[in-house]
C-alpha positions as protocol buffer text, in pm:
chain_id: "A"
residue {
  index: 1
  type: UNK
  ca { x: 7649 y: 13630 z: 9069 }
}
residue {
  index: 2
  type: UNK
  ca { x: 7757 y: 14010 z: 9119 }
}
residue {
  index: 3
  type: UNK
  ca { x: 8074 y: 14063 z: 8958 }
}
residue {
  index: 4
  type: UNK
  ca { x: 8117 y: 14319 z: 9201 }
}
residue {
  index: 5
  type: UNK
  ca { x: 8124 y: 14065 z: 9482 }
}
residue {
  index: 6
  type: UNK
  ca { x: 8450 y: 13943 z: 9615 }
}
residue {
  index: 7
  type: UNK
  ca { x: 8446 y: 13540 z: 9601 }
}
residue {
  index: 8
  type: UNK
  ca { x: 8478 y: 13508 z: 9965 }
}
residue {
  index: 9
  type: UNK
  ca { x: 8240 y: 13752 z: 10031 }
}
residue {
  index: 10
  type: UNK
  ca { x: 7991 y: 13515 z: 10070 }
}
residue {
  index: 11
  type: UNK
  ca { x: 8174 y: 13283 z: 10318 }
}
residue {
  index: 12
  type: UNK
  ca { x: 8275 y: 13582 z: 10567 }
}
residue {
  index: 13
  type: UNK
  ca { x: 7884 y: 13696 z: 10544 }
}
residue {
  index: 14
  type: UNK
  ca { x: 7747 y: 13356 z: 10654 }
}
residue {
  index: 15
  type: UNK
  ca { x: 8078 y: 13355 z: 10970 }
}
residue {
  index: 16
  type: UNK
  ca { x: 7958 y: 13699 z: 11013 }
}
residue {
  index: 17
  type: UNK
  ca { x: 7580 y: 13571 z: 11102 }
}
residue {
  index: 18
  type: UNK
  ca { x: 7675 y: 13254 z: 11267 }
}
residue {
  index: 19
  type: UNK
  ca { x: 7940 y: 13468 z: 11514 }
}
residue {
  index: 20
  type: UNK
  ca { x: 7647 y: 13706 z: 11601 }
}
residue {
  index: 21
  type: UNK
  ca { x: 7478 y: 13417 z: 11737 }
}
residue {
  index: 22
  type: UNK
  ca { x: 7608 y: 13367 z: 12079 }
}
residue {
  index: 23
  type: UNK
  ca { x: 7406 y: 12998 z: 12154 }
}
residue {
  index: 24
  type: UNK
  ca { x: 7520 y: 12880 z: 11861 }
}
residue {
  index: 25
  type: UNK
  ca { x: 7890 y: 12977 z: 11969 }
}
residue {
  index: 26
  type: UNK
  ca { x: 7843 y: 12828 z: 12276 }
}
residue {
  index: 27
  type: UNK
  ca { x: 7681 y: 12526 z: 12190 }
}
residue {
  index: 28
  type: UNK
  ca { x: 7976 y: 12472 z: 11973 }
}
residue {
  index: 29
  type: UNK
  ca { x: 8249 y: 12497 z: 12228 }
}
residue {
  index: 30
  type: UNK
  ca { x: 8075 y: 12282 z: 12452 }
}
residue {
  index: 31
  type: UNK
  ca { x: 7988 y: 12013 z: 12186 }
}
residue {
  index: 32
  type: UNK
  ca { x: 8396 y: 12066 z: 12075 }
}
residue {
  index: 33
  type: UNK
  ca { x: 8484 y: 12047 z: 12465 }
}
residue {
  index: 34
  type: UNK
  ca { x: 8257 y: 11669 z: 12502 }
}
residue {
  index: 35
  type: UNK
  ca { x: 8449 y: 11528 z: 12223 }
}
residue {
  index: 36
  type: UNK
  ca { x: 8804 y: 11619 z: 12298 }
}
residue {
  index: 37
  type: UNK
  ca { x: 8738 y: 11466 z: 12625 }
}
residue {
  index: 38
  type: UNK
  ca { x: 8562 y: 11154 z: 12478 }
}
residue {
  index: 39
  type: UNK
  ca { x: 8835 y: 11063 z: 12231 }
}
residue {
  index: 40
  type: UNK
  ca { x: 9076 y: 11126 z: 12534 }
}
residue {
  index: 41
  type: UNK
  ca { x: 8908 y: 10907 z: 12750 }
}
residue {
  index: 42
  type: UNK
  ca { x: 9226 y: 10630 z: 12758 }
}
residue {
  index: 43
  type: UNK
  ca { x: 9485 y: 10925 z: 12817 }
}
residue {
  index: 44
  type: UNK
  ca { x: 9268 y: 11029 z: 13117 }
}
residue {
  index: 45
  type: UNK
  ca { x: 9177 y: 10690 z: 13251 }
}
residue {
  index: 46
  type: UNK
  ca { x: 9565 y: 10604 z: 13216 }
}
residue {
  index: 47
  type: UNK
  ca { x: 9628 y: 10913 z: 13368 }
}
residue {
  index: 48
  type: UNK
  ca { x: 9419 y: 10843 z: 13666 }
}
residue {
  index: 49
  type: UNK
  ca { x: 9559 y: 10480 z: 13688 }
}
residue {
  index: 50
  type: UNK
  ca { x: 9167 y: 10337 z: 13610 }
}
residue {
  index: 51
  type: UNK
  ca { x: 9039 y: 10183 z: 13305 }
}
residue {
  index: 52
  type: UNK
  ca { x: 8658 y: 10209 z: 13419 }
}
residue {
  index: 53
  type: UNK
  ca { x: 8551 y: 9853 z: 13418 }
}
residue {
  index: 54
  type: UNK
  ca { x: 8820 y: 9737 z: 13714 }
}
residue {
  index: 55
  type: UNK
  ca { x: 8545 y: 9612 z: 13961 }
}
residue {
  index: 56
  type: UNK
  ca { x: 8627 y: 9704 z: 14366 }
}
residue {
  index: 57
  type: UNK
  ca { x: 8351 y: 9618 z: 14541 }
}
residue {
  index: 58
  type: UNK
  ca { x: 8566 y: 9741 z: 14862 }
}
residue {
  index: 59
  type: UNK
  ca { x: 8588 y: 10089 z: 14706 }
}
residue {
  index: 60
  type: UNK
  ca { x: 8176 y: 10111 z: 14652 }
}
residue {
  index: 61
  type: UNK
  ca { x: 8030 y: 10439 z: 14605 }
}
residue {
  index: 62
  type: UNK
  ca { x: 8366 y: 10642 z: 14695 }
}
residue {
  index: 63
  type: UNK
  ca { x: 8348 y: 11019 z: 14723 }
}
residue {
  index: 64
  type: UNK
  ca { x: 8510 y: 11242 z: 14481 }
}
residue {
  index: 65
  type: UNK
  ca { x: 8901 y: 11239 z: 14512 }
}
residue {
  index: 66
  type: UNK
  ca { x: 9207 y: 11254 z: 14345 }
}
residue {
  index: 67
  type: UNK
  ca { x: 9214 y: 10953 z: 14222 }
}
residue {
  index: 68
  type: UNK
  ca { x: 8821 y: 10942 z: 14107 }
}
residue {
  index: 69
  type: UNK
  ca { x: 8755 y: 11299 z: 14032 }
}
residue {
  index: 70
  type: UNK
  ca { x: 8326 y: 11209 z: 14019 }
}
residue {
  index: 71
  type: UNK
  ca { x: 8364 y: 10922 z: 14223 }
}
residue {
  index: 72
  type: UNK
  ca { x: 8301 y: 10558 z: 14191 }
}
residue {
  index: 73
  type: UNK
  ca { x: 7987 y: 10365 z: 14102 }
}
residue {
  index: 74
  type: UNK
  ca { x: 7786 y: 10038 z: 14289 }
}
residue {
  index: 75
  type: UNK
  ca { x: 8118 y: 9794 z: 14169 }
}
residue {
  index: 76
  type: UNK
  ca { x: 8406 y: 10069 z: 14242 }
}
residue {
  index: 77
  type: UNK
  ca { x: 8432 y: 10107 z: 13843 }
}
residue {
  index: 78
  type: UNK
  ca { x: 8546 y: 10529 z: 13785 }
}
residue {
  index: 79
  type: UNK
  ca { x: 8244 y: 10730 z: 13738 }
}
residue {
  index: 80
  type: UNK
  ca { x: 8428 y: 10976 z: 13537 }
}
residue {
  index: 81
  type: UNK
  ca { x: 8637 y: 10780 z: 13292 }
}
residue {
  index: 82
  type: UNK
  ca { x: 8281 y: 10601 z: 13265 }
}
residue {
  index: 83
  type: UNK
  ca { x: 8128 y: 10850 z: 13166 }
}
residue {
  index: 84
  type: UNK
  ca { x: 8392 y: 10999 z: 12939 }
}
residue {
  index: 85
  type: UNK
  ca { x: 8390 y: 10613 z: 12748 }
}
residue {
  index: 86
  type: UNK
  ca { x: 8013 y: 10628 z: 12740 }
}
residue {
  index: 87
  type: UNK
  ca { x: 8000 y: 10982 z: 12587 }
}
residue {
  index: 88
  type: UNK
  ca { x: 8234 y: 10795 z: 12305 }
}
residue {
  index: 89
  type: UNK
  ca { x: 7944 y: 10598 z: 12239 }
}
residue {
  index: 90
  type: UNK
  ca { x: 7687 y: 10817 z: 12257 }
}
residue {
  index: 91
  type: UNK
  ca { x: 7842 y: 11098 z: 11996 }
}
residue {
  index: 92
  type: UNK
  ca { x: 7926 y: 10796 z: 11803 }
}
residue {
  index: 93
  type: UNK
  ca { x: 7602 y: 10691 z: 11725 }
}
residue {
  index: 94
  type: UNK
  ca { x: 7438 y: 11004 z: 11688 }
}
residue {
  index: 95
  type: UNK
  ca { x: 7682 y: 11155 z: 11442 }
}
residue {
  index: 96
  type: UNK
  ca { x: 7668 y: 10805 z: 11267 }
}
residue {
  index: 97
  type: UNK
  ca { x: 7310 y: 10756 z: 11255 }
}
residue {
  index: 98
  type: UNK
  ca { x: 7263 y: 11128 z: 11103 }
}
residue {
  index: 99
  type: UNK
  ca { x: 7519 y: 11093 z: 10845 }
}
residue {
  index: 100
  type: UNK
  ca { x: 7349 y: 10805 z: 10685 }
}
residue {
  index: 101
  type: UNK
  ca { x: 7014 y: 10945 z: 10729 }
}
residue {
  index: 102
  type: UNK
  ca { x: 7154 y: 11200 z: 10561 }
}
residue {
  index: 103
  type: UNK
  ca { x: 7251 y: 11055 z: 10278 }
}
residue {
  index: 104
  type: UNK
  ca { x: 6940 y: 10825 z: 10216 }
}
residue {
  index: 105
  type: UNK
  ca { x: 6725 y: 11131 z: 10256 }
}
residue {
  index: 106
  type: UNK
  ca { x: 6928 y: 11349 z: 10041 }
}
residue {
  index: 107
  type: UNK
  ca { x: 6944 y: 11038 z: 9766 }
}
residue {
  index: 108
  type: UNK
  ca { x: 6543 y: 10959 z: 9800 }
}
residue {
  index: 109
  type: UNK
  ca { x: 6453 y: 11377 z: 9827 }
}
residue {
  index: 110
  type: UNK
  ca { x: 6703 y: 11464 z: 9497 }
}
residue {
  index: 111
  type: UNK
  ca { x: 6553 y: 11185 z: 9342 }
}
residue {
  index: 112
  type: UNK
  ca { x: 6201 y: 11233 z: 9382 }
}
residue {
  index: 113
  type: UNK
  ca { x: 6215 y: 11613 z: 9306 }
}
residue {
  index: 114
  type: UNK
  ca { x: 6363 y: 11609 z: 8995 }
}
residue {
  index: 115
  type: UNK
  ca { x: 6196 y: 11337 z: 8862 }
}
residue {
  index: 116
  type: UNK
  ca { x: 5818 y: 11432 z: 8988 }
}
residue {
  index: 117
  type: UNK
  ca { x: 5541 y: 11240 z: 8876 }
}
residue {
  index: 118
  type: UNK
  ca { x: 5470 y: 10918 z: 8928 }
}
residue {
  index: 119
  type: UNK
  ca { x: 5797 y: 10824 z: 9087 }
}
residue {
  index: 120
  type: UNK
  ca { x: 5774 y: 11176 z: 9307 }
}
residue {
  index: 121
  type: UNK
  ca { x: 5434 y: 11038 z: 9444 }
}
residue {
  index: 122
  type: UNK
  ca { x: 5493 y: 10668 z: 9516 }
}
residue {
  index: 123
  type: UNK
  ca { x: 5866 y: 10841 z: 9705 }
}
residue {
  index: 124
  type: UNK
  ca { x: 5688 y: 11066 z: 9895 }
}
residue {
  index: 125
  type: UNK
  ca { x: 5361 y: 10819 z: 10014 }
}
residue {
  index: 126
  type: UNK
  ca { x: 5630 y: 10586 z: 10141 }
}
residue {
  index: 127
  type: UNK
  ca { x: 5829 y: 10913 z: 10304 }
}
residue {
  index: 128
  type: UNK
  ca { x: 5452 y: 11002 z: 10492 }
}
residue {
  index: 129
  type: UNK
  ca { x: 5411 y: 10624 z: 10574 }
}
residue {
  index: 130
  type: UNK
  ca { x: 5732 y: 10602 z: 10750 }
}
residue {
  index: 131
  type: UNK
  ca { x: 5645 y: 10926 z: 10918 }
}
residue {
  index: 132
  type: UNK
  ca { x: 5294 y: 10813 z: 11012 }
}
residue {
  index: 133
  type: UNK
  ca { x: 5439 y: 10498 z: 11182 }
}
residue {
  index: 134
  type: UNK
  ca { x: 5452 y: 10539 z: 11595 }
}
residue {
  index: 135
  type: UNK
  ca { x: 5852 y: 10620 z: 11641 }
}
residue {
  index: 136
  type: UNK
  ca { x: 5881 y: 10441 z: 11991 }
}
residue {
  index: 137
  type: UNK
  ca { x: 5721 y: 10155 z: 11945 }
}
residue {
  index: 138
  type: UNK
  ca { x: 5890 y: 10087 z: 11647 }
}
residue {
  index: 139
  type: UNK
  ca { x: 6225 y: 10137 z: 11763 }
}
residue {
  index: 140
  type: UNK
  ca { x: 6154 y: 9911 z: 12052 }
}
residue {
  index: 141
  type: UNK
  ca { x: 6041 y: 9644 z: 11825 }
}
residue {
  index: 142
  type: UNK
  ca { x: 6313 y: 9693 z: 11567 }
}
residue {
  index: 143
  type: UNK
  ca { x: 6529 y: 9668 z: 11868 }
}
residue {
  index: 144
  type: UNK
  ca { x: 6432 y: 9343 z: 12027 }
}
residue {
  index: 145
  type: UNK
  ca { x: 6485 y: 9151 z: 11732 }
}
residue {
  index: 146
  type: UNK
  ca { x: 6690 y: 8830 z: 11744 }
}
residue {
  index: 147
  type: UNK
  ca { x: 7048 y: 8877 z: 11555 }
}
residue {
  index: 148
  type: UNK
  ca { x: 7044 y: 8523 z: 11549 }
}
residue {
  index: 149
  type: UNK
  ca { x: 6746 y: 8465 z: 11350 }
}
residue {
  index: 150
  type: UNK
  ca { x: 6774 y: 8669 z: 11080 }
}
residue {
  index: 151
  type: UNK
  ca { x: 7085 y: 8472 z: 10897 }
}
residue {
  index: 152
  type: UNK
  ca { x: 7336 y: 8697 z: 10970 }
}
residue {
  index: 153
  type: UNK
  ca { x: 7718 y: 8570 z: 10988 }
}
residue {
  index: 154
  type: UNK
  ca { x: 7884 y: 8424 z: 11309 }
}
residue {
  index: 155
  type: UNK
  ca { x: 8153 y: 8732 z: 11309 }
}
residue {
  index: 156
  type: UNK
  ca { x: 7901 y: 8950 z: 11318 }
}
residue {
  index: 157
  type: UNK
  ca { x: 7717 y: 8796 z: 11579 }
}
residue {
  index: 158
  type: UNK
  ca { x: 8004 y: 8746 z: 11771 }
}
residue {
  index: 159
  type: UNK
  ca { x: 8162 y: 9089 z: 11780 }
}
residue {
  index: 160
  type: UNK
  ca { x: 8108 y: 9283 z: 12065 }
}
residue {
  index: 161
  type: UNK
  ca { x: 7986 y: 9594 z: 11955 }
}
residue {
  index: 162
  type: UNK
  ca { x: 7647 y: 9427 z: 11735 }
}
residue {
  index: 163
  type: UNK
  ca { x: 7460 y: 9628 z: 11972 }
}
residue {
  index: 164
  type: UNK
  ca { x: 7632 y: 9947 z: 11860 }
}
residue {
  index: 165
  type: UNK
  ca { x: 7556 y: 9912 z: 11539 }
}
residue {
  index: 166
  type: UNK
  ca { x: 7251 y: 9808 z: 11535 }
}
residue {
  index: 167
  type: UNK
  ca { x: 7113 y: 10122 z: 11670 }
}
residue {
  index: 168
  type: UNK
  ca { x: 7299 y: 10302 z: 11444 }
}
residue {
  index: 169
  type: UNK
  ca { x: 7130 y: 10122 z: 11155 }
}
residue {
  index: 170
  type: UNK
  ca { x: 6794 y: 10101 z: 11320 }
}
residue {
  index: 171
  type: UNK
  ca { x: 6773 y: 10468 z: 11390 }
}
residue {
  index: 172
  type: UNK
  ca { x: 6939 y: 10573 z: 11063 }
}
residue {
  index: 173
  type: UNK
  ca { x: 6676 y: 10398 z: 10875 }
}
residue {
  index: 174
  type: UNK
  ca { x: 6372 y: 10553 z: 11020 }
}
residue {
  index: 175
  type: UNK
  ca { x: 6536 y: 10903 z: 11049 }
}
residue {
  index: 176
  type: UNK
  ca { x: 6599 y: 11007 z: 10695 }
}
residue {
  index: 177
  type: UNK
  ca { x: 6264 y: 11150 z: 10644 }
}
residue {
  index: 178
  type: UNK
  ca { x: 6300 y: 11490 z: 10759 }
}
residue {
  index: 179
  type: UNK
  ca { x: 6642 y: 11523 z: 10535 }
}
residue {
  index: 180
  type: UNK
  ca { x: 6435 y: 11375 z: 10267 }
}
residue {
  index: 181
  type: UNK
  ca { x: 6118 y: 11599 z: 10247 }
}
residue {
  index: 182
  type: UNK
  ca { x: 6350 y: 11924 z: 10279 }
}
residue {
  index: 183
  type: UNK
  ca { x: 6550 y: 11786 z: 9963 }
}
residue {
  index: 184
  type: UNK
  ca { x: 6228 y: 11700 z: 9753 }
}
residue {
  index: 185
  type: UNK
  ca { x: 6106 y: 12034 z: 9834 }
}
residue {
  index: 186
  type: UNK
  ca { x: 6412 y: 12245 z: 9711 }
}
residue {
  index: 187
  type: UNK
  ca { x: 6481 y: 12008 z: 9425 }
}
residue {
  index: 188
  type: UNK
  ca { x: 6142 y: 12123 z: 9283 }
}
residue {
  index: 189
  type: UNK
  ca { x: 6257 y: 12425 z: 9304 }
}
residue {
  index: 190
  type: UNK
  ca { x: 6562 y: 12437 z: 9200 }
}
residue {
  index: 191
  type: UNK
  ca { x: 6465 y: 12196 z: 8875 }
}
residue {
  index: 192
  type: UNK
  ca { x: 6315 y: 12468 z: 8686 }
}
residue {
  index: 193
  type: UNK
  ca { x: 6628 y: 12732 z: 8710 }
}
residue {
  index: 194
  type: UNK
  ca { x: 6767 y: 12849 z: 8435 }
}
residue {
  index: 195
  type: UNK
  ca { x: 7118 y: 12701 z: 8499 }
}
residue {
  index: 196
  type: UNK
  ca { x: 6950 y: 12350 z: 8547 }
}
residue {
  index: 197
  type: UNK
  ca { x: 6757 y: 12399 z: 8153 }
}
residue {
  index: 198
  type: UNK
  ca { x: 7103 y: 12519 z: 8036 }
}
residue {
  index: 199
  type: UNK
  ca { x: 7231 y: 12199 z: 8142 }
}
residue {
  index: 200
  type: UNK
  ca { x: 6927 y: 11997 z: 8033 }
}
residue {
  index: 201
  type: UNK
  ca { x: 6966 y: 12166 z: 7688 }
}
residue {
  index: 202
  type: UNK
  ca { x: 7352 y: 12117 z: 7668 }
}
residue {
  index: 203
  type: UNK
  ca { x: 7286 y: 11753 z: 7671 }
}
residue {
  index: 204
  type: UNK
  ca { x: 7387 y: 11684 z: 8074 }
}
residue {
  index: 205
  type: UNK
  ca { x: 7226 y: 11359 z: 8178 }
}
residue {
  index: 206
  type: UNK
  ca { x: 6969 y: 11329 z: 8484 }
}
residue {
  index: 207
  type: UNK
  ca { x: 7265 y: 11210 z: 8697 }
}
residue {
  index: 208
  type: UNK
  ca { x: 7481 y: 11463 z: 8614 }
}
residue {
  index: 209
  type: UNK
  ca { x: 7250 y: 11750 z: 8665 }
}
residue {
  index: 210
  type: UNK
  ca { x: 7150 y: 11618 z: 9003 }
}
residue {
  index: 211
  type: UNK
  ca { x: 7494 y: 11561 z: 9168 }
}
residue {
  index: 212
  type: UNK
  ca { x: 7677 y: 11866 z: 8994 }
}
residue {
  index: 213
  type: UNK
  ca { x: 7415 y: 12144 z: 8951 }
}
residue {
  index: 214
  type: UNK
  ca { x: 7130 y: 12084 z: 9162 }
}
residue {
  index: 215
  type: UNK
  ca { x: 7346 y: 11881 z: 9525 }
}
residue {
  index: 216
  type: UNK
  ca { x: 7542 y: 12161 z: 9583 }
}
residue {
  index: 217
  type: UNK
  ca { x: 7289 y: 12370 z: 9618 }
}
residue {
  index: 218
  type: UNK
  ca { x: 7119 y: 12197 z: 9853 }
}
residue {
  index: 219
  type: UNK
  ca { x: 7380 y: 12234 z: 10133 }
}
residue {
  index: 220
  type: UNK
  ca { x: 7227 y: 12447 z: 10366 }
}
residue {
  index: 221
  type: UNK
  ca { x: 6910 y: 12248 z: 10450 }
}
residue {
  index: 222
  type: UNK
  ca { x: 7099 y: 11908 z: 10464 }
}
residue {
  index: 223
  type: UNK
  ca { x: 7345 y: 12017 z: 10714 }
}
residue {
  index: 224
  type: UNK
  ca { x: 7082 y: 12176 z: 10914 }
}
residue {
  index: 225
  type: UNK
  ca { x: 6869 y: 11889 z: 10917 }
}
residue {
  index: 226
  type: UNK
  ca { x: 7175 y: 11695 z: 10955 }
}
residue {
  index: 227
  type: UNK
  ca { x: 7318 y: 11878 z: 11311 }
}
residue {
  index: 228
  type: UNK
  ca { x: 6938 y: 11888 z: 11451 }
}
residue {
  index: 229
  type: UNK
  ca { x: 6928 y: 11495 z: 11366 }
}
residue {
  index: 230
  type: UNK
  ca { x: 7247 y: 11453 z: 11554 }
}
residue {
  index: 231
  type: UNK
  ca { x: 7064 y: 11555 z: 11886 }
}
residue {
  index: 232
  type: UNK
  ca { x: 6722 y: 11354 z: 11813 }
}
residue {
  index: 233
  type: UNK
  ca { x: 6966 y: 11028 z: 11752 }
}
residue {
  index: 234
  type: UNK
  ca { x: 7142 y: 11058 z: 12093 }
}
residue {
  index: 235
  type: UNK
  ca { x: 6792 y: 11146 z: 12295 }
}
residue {
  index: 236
  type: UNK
  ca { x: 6663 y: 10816 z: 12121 }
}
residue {
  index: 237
  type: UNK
  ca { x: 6973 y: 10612 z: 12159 }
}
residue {
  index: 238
  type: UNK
  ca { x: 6935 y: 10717 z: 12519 }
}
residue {
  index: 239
  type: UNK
  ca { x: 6587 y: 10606 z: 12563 }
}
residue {
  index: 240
  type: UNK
  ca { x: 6617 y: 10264 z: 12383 }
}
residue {
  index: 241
  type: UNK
  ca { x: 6907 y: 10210 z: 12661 }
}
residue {
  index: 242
  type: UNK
  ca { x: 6745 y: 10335 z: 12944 }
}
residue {
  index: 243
  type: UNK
  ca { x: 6460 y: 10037 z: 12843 }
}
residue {
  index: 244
  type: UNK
  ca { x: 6723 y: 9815 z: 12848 }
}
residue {
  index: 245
  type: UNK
  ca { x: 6695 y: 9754 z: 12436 }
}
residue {
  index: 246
  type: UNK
  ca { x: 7011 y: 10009 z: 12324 }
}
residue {
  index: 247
  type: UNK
  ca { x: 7372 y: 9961 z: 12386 }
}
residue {
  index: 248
  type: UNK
  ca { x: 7415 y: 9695 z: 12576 }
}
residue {
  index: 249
  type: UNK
  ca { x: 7715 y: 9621 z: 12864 }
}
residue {
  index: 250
  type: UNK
  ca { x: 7990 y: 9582 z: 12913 }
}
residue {
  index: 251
  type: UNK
  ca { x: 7962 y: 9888 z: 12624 }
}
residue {
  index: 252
  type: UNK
  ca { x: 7886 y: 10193 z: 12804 }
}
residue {
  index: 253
  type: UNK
  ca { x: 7677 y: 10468 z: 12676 }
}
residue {
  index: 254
  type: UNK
  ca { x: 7479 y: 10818 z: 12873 }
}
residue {
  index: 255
  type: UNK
  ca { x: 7176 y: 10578 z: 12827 }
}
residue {
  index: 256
  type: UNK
  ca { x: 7271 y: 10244 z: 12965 }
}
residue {
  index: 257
  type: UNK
  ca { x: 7428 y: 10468 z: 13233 }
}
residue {
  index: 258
  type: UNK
  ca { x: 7140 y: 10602 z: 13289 }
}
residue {
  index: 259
  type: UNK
  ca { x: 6947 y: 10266 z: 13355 }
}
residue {
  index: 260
  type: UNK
  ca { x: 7208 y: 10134 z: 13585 }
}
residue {
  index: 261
  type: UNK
  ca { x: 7122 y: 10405 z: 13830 }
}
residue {
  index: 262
  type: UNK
  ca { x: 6741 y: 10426 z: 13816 }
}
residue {
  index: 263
  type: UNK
  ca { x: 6747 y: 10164 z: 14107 }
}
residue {
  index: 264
  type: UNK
  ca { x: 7026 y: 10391 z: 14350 }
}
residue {
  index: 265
  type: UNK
  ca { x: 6844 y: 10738 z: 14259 }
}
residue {
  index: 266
  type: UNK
  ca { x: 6810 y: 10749 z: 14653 }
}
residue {
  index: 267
  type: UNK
  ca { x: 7127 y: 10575 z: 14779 }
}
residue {
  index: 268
  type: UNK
  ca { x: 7363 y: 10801 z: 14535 }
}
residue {
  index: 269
  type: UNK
  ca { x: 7166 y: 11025 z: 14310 }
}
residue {
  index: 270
  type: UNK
  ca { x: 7478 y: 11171 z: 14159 }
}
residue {
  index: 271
  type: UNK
  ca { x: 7498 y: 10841 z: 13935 }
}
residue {
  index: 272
  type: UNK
  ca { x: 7169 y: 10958 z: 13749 }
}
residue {
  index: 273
  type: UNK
  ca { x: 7286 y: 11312 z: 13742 }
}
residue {
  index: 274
  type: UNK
  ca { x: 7609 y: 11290 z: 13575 }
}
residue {
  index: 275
  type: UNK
  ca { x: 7463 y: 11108 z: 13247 }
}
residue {
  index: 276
  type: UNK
  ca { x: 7139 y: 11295 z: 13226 }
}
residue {
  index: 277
  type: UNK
  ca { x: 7307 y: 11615 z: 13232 }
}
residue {
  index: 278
  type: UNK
  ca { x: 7490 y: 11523 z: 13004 }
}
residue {
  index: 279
  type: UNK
  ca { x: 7267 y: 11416 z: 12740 }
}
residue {
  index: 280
  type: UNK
  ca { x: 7063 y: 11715 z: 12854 }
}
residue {
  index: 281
  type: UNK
  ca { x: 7376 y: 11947 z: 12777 }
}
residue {
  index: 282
  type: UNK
  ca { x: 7442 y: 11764 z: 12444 }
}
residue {
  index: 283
  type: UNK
  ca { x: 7094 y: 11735 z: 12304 }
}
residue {
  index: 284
  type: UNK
  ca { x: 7014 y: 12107 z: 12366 }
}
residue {
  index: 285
  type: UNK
  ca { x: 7341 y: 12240 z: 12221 }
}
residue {
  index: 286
  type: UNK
  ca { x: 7319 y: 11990 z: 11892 }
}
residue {
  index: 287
  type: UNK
  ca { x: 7013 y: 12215 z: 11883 }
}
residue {
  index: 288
  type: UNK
  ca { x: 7122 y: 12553 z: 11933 }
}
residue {
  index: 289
  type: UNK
  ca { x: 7406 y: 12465 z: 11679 }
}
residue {
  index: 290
  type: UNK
  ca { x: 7143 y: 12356 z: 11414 }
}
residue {
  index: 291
  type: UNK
  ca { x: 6956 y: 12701 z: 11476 }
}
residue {
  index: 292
  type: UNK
  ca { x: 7319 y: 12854 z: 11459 }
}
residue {
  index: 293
  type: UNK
  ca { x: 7389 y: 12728 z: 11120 }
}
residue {
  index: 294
  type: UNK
  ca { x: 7044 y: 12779 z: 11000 }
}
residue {
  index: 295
  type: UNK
  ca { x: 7005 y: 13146 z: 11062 }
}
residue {
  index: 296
  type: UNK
  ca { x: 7393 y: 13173 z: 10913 }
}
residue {
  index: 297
  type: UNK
  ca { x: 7301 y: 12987 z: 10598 }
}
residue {
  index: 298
  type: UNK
  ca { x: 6989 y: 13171 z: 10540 }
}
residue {
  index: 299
  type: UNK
  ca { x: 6963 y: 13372 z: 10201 }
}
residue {
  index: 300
  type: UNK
  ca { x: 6720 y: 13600 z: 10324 }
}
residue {
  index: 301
  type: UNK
  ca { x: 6919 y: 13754 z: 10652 }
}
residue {
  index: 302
  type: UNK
  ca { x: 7020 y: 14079 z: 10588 }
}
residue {
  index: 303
  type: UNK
  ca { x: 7314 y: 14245 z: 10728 }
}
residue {
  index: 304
  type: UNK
  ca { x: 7257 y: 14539 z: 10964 }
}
């Protein structure tokens, strides 16, 4: 490093880039915005005096008013405090799902680079056959499983949100592959600098020099990956509960939201609108936000 360099030189470069790009700003309010509003979903549903699952059936498909700011739904329930609950789930998921992906691509990609060889090969032909594999399908199939035949404990049965998690775990377990490839590729890399031999000759063990010397420098590409995963998770969480195989009621989510008002796109189209924009909104600014952080992270940007 430059002596010459001030320590946080670096850090106020890389705010410097990411500032310049105004998407990425954006994107980044917005995304802020959703979740301040989806963890205060109780405050507003309190405030509003509706806990969106009261059923009305004499208040059906009310206009917007004080009292329901979007509306009401098919059973009276709040569209907006709805929506707010089901944009709980949705973020939920897809930071969930991408953090673990995360990890079990960064742990498969660290190890497979700096071991190479045999190991790197047979890591990597599993990588490409998970990648080869239709995603859809397999989600769907992976989905429809029955809990109850696969020995699992009554609690977990039982507890209402089994459907949550399982997508989280089904998604997170075919996702890691991107995360994974990017971390095998800069491993390689990184296994033959100098500071990773110094270590290697100083007596550091394999463990060691993977979590202390050669992790941190693989930062950039796993949060990337990790942000642009984020987005993917909630389009596919959406989908799998739009077919009806995803989160499952009384839970709500943008997806099973979604399906609920594929059969009143006619009668009131504003049902289909609210959650597809949103996942719309979301999806493109987890995005923006990854290209953000990418371009602000990148070594090779120069400073005008």
């Amino acid at each position: 490093m430059n002596p010459l360099v001030r320590p946080g030189s670096m850090a106020a470069l890389t705010l410097r880039r990411f500032f310049r790009h105004r998407l990425a700003i954006a994107s980044a309010i917005v995304l802020v915005l959703f979740a301040i509003l989806a963890l205060a979903a109780p405050l507003i549903a309190a405030a509003l005096g509706a806990d969106g699952e009261e059923v009305n059936l004499f208040n059906r498909f009310a206009a917007p008013s004080g009292d329901h700011p979007l509306g009401t739904d098919e059973l009276g329930r709040d569209v907006l405090v709805r929506l707010l609950k089901g944009g709980r789930v949705s973020l939920f998921v897809g930071l969930s799902a991408a953090v673990i992906a995360a990890v079990l691509g960064t742990v498969i990609g660290l190890v497979s680079g700096y071991h190479g060889g045999r190991l790197d090969g047979f890591l990597m032909r599993f990588t490409d056959g998970i990648i080869a594999l239709p995603l859809l399908p397999l989600l769907i199939v992976l989905a429809a499983l029955d809990l109850n035949k696969l020995g699992l404990p009554d609690f977990i049965l039982e507890s209402g949100n089994v459907s949550l998690y399982r997508i989280v775990i089904i998604v997170a377990l075919v996702g890691w592959t991107t995360v994974a490839r990017l971390v095998r590729g800069s491993a390689l890399s990184l296994r033959q600098r100098t500071f990773v031999l110094a270590a290697r000759a100083q007596g550091a063990g394999a463990l060691r020099i993977m979590t202390v010397h050669i992790l941190p420098n693989l930062a950039s590409p796993i949060i990337v990956a990790t942000t642009l995963t984020t987005g993917n998770v909630i389009l596919l969480e959406s989908v799998l509960s739009f077919l009806g195989l995803g989160i499952q009621p009384p839970i709500p989510s943008w997806g099973n939201l979604l399906t609920n008002a594929q059969e009143l796109i006619w009668t009131a189209p504003a049902l289909a609108f609210y959650p597809g924009t949103l996942i719309f909104i979301t999806v493109i600014a987890f995005n923006f936000l990854g290209d953000g952080i990418q371009d602000a992270l990148d070594p090779k940007a120069v400073e005008r």
